[in-house]
GUFI-622544 format. One line per field, with one value per residue (C-alpha): residue number from 1; residue in one letter; y, z, x. Coordinates in steps of 0.5 Angstrom, whole numbers, plus 500, padded with zeros to 3 digits. Each point is the difference from the previous one (the first is absolute). Layout:
i NUM | ...
aa a | ...
Y Y | ...
Z Z | ...
X X | ...
***
This chain:
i 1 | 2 | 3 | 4 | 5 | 6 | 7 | 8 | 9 | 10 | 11 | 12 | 13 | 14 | 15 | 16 | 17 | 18 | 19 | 20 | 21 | 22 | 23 | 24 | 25 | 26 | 27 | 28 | 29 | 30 | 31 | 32 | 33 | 34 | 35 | 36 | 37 | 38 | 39 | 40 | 41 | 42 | 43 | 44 | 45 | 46 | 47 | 48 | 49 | 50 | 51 | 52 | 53 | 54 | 55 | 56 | 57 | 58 | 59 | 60 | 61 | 62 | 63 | 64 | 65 | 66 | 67 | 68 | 69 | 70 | 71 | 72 | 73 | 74 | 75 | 76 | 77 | 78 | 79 | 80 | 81 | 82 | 83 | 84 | 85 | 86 | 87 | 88 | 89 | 90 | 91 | 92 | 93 | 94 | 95 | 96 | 97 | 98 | 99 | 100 | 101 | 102 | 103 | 104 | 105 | 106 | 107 | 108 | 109 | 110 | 111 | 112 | 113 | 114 | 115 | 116 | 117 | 118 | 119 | 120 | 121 | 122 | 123 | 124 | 125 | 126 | 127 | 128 | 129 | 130 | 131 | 132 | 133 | 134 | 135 | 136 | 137 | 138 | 139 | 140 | 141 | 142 | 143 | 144 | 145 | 146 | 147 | 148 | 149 | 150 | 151 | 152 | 153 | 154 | 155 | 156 | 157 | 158 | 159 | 160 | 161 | 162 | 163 | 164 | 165 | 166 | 167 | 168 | 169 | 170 | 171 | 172 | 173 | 174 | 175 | 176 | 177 | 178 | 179 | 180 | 181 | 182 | 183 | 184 | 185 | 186 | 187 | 188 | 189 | 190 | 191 | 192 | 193 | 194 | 195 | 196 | 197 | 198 | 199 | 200 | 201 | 202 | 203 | 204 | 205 | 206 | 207 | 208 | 209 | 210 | 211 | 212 | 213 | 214 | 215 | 216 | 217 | 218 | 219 | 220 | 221 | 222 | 223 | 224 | 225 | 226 | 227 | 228 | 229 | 230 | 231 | 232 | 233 | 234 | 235 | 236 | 237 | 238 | 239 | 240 | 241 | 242 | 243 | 244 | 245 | 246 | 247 | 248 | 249 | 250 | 251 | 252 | 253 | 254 | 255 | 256 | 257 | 258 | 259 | 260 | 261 | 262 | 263 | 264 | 265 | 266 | 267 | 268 | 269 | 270 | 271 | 272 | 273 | 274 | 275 | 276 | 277 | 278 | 279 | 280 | 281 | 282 | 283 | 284 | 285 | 286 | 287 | 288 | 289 | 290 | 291 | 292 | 293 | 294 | 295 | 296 | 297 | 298 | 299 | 300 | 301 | 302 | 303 | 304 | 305 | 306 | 307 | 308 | 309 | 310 | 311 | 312 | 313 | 314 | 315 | 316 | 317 | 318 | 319 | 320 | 321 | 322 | 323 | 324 | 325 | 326 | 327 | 328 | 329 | 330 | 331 | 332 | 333 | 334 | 335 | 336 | 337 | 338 | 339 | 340 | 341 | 342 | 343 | 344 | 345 | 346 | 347 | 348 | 349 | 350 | 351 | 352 | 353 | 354 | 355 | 356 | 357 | 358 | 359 | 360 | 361 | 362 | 363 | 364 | 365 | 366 | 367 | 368 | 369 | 370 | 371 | 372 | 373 | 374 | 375 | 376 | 377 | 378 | 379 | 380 | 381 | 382 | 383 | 384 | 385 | 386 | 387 | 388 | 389 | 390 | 391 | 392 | 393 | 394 | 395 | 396 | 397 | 398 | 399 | 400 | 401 | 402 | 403 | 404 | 405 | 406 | 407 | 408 | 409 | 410 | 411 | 412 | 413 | 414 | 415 | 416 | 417 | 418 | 419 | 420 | 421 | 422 | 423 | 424 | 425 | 426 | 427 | 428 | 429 | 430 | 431 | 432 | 433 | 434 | 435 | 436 | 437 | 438 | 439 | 440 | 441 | 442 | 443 | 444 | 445 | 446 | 447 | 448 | 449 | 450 | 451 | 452 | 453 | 454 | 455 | 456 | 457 | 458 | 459 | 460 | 461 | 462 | 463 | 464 | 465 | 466 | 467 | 468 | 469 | 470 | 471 | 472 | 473 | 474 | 475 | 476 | 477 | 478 | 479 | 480 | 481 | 482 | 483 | 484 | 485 | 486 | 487 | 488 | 489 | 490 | 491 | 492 | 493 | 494 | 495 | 496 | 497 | 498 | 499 | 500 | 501 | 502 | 503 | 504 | 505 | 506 | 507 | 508 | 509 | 510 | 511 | 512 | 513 | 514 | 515 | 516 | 517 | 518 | 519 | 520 | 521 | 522 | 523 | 524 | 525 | 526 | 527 | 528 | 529 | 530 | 531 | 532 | 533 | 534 | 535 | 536 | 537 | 538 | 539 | 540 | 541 | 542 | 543 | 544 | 545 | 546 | 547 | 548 | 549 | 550 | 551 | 552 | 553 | 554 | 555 | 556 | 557 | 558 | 559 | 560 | 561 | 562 | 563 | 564 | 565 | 566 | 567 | 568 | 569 | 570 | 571 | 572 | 573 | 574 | 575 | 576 | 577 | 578 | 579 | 580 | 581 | 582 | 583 | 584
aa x | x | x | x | x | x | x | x | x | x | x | x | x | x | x | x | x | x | x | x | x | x | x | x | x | x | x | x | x | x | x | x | x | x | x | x | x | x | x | x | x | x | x | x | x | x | x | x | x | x | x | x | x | x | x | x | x | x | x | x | x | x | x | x | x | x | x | x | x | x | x | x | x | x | x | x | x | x | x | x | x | x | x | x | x | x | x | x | x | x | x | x | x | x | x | x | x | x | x | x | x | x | x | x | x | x | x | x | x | x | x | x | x | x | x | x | x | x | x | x | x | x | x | x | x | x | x | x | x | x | x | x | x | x | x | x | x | x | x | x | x | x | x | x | x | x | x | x | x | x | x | x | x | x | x | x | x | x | x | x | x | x | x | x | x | x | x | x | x | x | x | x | x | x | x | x | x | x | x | x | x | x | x | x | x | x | x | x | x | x | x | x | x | x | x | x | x | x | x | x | x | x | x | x | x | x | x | x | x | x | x | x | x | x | x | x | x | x | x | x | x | x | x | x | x | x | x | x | x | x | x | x | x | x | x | x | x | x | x | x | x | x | x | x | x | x | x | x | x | x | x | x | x | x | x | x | x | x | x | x | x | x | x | x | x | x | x | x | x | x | x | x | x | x | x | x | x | x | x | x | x | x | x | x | x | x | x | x | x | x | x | x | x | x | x | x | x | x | x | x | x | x | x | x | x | x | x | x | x | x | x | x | x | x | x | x | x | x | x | x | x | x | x | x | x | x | x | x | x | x | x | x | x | x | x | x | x | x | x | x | x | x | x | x | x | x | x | x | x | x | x | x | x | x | x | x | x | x | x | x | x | x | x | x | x | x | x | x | x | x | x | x | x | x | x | x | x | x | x | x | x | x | x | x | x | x | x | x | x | x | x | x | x | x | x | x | x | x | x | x | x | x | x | x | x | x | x | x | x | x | x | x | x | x | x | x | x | x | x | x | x | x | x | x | x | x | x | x | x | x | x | x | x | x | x | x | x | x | x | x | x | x | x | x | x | x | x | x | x | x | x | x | x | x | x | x | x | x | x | x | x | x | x | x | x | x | x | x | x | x | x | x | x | x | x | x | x | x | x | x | x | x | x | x | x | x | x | x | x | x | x | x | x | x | x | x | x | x | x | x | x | x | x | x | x | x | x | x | x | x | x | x | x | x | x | x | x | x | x | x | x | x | x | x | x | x | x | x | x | x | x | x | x | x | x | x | x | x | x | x | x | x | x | x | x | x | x | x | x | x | x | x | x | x | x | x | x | x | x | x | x | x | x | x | x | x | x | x | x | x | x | x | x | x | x | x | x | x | x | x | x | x | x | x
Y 877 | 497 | 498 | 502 | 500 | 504 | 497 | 503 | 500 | 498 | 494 | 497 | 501 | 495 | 495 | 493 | 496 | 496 | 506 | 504 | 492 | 501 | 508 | 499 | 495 | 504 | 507 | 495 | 498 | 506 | 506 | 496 | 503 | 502 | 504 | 501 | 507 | 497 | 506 | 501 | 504 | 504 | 503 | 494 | 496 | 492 | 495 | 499 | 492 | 500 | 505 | 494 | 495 | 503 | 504 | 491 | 498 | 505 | 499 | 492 | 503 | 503 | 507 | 505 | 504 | 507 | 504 | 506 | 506 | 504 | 505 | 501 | 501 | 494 | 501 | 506 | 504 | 503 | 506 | 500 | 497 | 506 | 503 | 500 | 496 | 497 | 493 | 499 | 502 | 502 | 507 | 501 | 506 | 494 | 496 | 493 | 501 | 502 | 494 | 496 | 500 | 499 | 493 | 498 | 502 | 496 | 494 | 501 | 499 | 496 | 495 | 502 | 502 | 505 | 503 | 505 | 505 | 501 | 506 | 502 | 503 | 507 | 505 | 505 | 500 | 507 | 499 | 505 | 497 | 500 | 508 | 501 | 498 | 502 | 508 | 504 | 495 | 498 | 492 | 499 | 503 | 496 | 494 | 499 | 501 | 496 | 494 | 500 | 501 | 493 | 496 | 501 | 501 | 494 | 496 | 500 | 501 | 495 | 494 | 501 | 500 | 493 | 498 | 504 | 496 | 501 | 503 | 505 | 502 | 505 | 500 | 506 | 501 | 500 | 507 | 504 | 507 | 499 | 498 | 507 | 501 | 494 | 500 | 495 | 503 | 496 | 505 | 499 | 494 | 496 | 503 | 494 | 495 | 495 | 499 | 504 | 494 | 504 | 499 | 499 | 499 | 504 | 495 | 503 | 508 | 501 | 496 | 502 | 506 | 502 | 500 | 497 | 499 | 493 | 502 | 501 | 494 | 501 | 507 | 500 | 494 | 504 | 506 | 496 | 497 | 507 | 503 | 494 | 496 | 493 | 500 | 500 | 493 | 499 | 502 | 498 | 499 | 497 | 497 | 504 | 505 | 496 | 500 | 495 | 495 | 503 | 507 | 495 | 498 | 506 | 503 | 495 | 500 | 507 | 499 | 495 | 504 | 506 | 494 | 500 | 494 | 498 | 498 | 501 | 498 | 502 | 496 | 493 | 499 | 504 | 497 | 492 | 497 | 507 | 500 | 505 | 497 | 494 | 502 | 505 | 493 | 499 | 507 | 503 | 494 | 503 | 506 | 498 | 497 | 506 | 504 | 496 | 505 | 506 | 505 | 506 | 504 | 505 | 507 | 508 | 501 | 505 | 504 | 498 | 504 | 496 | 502 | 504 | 500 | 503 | 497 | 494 | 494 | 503 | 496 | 494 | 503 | 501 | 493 | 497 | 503 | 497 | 505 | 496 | 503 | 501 | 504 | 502 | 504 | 505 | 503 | 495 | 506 | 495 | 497 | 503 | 502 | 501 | 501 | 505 | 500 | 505 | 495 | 502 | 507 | 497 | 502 | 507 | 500 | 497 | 506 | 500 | 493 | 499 | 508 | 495 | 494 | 503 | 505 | 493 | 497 | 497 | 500 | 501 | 499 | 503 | 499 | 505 | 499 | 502 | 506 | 503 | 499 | 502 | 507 | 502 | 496 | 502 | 505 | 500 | 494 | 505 | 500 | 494 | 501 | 505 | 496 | 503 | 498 | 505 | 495 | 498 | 493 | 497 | 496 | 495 | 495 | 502 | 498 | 502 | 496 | 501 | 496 | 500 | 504 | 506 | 501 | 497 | 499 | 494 | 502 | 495 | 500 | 498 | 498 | 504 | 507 | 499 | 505 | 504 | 505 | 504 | 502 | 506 | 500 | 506 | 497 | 499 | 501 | 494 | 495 | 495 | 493 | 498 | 505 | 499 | 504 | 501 | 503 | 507 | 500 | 494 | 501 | 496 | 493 | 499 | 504 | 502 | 506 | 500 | 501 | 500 | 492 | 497 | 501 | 502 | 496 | 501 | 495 | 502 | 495 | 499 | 503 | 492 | 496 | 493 | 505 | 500 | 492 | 504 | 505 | 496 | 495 | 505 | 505 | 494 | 497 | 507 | 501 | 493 | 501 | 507 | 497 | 495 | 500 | 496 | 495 | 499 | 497 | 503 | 497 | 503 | 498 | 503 | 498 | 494 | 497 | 502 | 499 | 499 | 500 | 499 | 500 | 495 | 503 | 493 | 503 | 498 | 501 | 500 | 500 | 501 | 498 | 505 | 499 | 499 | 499 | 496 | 499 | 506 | 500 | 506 | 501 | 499 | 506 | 499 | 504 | 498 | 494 | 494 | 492 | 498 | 500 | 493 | 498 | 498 | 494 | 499 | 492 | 496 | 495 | 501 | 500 | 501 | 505 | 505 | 506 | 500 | 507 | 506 | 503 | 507 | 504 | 504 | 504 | 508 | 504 | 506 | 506 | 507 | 503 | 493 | 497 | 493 | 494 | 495 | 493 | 500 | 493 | 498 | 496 | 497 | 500 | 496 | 504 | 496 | 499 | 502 | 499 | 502 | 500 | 500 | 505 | 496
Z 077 | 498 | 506 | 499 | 503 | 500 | 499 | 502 | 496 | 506 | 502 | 492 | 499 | 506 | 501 | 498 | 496 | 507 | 505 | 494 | 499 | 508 | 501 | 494 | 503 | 506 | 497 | 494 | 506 | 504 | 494 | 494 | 496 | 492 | 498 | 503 | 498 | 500 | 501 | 496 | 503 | 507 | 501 | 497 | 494 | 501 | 495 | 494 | 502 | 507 | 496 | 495 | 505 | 505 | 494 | 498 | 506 | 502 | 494 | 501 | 506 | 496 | 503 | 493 | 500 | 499 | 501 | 505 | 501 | 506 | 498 | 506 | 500 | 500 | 503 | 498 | 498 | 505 | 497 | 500 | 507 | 502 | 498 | 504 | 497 | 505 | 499 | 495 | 494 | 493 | 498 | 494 | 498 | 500 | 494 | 503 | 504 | 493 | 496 | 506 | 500 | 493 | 500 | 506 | 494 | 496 | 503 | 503 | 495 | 496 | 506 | 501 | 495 | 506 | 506 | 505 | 504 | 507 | 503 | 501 | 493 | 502 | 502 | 506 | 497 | 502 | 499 | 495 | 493 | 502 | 503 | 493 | 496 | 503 | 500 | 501 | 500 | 507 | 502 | 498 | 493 | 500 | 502 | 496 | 493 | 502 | 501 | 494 | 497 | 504 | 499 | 492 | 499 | 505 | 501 | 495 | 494 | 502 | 502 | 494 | 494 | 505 | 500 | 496 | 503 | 508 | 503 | 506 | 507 | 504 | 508 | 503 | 507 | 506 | 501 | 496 | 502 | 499 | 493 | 497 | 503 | 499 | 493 | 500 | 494 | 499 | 495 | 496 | 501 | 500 | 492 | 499 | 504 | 498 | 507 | 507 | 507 | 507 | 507 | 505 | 506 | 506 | 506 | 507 | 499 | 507 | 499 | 494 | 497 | 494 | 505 | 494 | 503 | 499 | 494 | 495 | 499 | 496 | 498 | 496 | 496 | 498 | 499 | 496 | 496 | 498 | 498 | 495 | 500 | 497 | 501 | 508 | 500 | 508 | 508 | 503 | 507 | 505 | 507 | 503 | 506 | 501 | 508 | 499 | 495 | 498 | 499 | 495 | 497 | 500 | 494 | 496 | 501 | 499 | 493 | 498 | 502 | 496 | 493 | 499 | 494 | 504 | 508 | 500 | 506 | 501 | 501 | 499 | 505 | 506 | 499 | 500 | 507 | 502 | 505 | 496 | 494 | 502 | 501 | 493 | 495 | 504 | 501 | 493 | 499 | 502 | 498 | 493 | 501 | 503 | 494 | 495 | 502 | 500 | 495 | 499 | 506 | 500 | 506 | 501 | 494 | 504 | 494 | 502 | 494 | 496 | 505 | 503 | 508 | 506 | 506 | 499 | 500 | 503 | 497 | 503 | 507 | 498 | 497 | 507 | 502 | 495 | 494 | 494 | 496 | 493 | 497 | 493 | 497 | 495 | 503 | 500 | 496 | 500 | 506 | 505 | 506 | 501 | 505 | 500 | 504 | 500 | 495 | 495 | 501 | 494 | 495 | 498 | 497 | 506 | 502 | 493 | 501 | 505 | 500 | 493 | 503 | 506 | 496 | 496 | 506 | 503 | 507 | 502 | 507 | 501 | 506 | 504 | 497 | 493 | 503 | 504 | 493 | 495 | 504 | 499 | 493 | 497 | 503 | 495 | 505 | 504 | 494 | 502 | 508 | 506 | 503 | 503 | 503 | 505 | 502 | 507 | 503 | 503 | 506 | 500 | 506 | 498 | 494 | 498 | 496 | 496 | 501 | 497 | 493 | 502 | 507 | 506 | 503 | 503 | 504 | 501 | 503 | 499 | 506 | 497 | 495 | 492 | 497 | 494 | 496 | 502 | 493 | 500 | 496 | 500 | 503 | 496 | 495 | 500 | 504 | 506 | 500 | 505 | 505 | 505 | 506 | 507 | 505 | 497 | 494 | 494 | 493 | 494 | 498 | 494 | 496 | 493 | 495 | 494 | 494 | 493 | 501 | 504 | 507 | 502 | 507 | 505 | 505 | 505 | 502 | 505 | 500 | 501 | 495 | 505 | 504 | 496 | 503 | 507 | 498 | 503 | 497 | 499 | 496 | 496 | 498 | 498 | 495 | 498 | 498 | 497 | 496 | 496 | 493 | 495 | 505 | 506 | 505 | 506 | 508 | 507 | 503 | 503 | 497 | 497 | 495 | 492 | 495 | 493 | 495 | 493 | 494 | 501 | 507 | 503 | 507 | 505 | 506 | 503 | 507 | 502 | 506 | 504 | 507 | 505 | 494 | 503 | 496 | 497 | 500 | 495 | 495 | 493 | 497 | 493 | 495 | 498 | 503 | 501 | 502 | 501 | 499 | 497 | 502 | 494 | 503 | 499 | 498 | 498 | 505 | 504 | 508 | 505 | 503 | 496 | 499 | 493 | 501 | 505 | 501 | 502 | 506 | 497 | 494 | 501 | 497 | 496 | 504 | 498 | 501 | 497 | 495 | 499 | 502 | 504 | 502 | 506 | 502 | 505 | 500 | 504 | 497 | 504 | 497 | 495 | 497 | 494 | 498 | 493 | 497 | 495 | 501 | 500
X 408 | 508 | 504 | 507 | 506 | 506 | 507 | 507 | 507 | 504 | 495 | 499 | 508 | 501 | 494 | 501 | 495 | 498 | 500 | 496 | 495 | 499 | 499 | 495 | 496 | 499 | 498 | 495 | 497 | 498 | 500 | 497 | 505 | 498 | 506 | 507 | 505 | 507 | 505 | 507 | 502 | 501 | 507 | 503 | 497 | 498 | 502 | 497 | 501 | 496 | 494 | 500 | 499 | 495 | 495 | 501 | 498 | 494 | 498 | 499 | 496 | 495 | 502 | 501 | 508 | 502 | 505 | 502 | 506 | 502 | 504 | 504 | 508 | 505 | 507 | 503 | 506 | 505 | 498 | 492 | 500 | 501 | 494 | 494 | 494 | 493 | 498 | 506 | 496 | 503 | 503 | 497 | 505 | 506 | 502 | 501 | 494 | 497 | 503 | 498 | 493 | 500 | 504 | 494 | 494 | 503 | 502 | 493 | 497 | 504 | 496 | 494 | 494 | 498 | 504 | 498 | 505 | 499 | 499 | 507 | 499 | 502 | 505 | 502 | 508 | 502 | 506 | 507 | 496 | 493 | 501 | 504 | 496 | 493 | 501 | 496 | 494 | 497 | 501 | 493 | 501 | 506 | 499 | 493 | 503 | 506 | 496 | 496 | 506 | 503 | 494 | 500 | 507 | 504 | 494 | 494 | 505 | 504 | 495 | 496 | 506 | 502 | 493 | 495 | 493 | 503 | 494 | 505 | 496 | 502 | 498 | 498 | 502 | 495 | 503 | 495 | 501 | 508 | 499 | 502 | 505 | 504 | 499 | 494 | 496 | 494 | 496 | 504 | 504 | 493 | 501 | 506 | 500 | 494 | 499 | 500 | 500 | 499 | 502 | 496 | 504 | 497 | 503 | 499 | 498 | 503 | 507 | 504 | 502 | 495 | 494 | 495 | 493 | 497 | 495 | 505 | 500 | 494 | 500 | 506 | 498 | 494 | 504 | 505 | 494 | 498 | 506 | 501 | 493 | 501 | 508 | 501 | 503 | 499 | 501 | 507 | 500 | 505 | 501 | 505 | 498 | 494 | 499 | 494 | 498 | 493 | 504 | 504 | 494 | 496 | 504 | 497 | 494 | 499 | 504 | 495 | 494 | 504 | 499 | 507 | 502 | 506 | 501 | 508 | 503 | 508 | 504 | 500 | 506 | 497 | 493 | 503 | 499 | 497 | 494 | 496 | 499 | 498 | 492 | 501 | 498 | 493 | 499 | 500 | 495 | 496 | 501 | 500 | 493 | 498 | 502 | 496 | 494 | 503 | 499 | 506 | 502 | 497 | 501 | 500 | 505 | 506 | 504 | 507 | 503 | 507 | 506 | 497 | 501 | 495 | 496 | 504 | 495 | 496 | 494 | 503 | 498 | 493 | 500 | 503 | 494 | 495 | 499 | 500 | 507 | 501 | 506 | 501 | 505 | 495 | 495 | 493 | 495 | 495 | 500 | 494 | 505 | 508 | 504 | 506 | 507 | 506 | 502 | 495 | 503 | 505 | 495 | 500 | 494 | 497 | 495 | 497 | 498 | 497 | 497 | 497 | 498 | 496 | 497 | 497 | 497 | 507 | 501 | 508 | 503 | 506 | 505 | 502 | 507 | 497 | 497 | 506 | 504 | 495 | 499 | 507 | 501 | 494 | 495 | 495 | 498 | 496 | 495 | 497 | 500 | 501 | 505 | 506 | 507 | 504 | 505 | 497 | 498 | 494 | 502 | 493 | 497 | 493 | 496 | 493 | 497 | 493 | 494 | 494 | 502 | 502 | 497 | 502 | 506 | 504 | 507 | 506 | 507 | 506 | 505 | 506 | 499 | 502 | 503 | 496 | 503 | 494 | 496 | 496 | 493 | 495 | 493 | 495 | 503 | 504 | 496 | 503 | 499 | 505 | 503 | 507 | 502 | 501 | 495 | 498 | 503 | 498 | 501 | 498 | 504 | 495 | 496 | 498 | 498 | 495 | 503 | 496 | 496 | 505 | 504 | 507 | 501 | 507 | 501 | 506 | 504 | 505 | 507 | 503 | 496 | 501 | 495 | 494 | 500 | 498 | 495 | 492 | 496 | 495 | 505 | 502 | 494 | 497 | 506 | 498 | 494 | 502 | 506 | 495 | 502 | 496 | 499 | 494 | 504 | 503 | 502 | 498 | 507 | 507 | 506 | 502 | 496 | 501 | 494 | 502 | 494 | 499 | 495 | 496 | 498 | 504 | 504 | 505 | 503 | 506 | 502 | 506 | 506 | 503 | 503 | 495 | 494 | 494 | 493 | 497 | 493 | 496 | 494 | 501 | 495 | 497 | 496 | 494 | 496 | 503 | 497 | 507 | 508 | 501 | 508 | 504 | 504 | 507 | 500 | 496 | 499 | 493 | 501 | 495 | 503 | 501 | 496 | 495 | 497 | 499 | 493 | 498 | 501 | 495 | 498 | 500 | 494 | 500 | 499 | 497 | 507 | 504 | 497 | 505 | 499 | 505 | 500 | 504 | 504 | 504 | 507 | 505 | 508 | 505 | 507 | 504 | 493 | 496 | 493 | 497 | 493 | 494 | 495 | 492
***
């Protein structure tokens, strides 16, 4: 995996060669850097003699040069300053802007044999052109035809006369659900770029406005890796609003589990003498040799259609809780099991497909956001269950967990309620796997319907997705173990360790830093008999403290209402860590 780092138009257009000699020493030693995207321009172009001089220097590093494009508004005329723009992006209904853009792509990649755009890439202008010229359209519709028309017309058109074997990457923001609206179009601009890069910034969930949980850090990477398999250049990450240097850390570790090619660091400037960076060479060593033995990644496949919007990032909270995810934009008709969200609702034939996937043998799970809004949109859904939506809530601090197959029955509490929309399902018909309440009322939280040789399964989730870290251990690990996909793997914890597997039956584990956050101890449940979990080590270097192997807890036999085996061991995880394994 290639260690990149991002380089700004103001930095470049100032930097002398000795400062640029000694910043490069730092970020070499602690970055390992293998490539470096060096900006032309952000609101002001940097000067073609200053991008000579450092593409000639880094080059004499070893370190690999492209070049990169923000497009964001220099200084104004009188007359466009009294529009109304966030976060200084172009108006594309303006003719000087227009031409702009058009100069940068050429200039670019009169430079450069490769640049990529950041991810102010998009529009929200609203202004007297942008409403005129839309029409009768709706934004999304305007805005997703304006772009394609950008990208071709004042970015690709242009670079390519300049530069015919210029290979042009756009970013796409980590603000995945935004996208459509904001006139990111990745199902069709993935048709013109040569290739798509992906952000993975996530920083402190809590503490800034776009509210990301952590794992997208991995997820979208894989779901940018489906939407243009072979052309995802890499995840792209910073150090900003980052309260601890393992949350810093973290997003590269999740983006190096997702397999990306490249590792890029924004920004060169904010990364020299930055605390943060300093233990980033050493850890993505370790990365790398881990990586070495691990096959595809490989997950519950959870249909995200291509702009569409819904349950947003929902699958980023169920991989918080350690259910391996991978998100695709067409619906995976030969996978084994998929899980579908509201987002899934974008597809209006989405009803006949899974009425066909389960009718072969597939088994769906659907979101109770899937349900409620397939009920109003596509009422043929009664075909395949008896649930029902009539608009109550269920407000639950006890759960019913089942035992033994079917029978018996295992009762937890939770200190505070969580709000359910309370899903009604006929018994007997539907049967309950899991069900929620208070006193005398519960109702199911999971259940499923037989349709033809398959199973249709609704997992009802809490109103506050963050909330789905709050339900017990017990309701966690049994929609772990329900939630399996092709592989054989699940935990028996709480929240805060993700699992990532992949197609060699190779896994790992991340254990995550939160406030207050102490060792977590749990059992790692694995199908099948087992001699050992053999650790992939992280260097090459042997040391007589480092852990080789862990052995069984214990093996669970079959039984005459469960006939699958488990090996069942134990481990301990202290947050900022992880740990991957060879099953033997």
């Amino acid at each position: 995996m290639k260690r990149v780092v991002y380089c700004v138009a103001q930095w470049a257009d100032k930097i002398s060669e000795a400062q640029l000699r000694k910043e490069a020493d730092f970020l070499t030693k602690y970055t390992r850097i293998d490539k470096v995207y060096l900006e032309t321009f952000r609101g002001s172009f940097a000067r073609k003699e200053q991008l000579l001089m450092i593409k000639r220097v880094l080059q004499e590093y070893g370190i690999e040069v492209s070049g990169g494009i923000t497009t964001v508004t220099p200084d104004l005329c009188d007359e466009d300053k009294k529009r109304q723009r966030l976060f200084q992006t172009f108006c594309y209904c303006n003719d000087g802007m227009r031409n702009l853009l058009k100069e940068i792509s050429e200039y670019t990649a009169s430079l450069f044999d490769e640049f990529i755009i950041d991810d102010f890439f998009f529009t929200q202008c609203m202004c007297e052109d942008c409403i005129k010229e839309k029409g009768d359209k709706s934004w999304q519709e305007f805005r997703l035809a304006k772009m394609m028309e950008v990208s071709k017309n004042l970015v690709i058109d242009p670079a390519k006369k300049v530069n015919p074997k210029c290979n042009i990457i756009i970013k796409y923001p980590n603000w995945r659900e935004s996208y459509a609206e904001t006139g990111y179009n990745p199902k069709e601009q993935r048709e013109i770029f040569d290739m798509i890069y992906t952000g993975t910034e996530t920083r402190h969930g809590a503490q800034q406005d776009q509210h990301l949980p952590r794992y997208l850090s991995y997820s979208l990477v894989r779901y940018m890796d489906n939407v243009a398999p072979n052309r995802n250049g890499g995840g792209w990450f910073d150090p900003f609003e980052c309260d601890r240097i393992d949350t810093y850390l973290e997003q590269a570790y999740l983006t190096g589990f997702s397999k990306a090619k490249e590792l890029m660091m924004f920004c060169w400037p904010a990364l020299y003498n930055n605390k943060r960076i300093t233990p980033m060479g050493f850890m993505m060593d370790k990365i790398d040799c881990i990586l070495s033995s691990l096959g595809e990644p490989k997950g519950l496949p959870v249909y995200i259609p291509l702009n569409s919007q819904g349950e947003d990032h929902l699958e980023d909270f169920l991989g918080m809780v350690g259910i391996p995810m991978e998100p695709v934009p067409d619906f995976p008709s030969k996978a084994k099991s998929v899980l579908v969200t509201a987002s899934s609702l974008f597809d209006s034939e989405i009803v006949c497909k899974i009425k066909s996937f389960v009718q072969n043998g597939g088994k769906v799970i659907a979101t109770s956001g899937f349900m409620i809004g397939a009920l109003q949109k596509y009422p043929q859904i009664t075909d395949l269950t008896g649930i029902r939506y009539n608009g109550r809530r269920l407000d639950a601090d006890e759960f019913q967990v089942k035992v033994n197959g079917q029978f018996g029955m295992n009762f937890v509490n939770t200190k505070e309620k969580i709000s359910f929309p309370l899903l009604e399902h006929r018994n007997n018909a539907s049967w309950s796997i899991c069900n929620a309440g208070h006193g005398e009322y519960h109702e199911s939280i999971l259940m499923y319907d037989t349709y033809g040789k398959g199973c249709f399964m609704m997992m009802n989730l809490p109103d506050m997705p963050s909330k789905i870290r709050d339900l017990p251990k017990e309701v966690l690990t049994l929609l772990r173990s329900e939630l399996i996909a092709d592989g054989n793997v699940y935990l028996d914890c709480g929240y805060g360790v993700s699992l990532f597997t992949y197609d060699n039956n190779n896994f790992g584990l991340y254990c995550y830093t939160n406030d207050g956050c102490a060792p977590v101890d749990f059992n790692i449940h694995v199908k099948g008999k087992l001699n050992k979990l053999e650790i992939i080590p992280d260097s090459d270097e042997e040391s007589p403290f480092k852990l080789k192997e862990i052995k069984p807890l214990y093996t669970k036999e079959s039984t005459p209402w469960d006939k699958s085996e488990e090996t069942v061991f134990h481990l301990r995880m202290i947050p900022g860590d992880f740990i991957f394994f060879k099953q033997c």
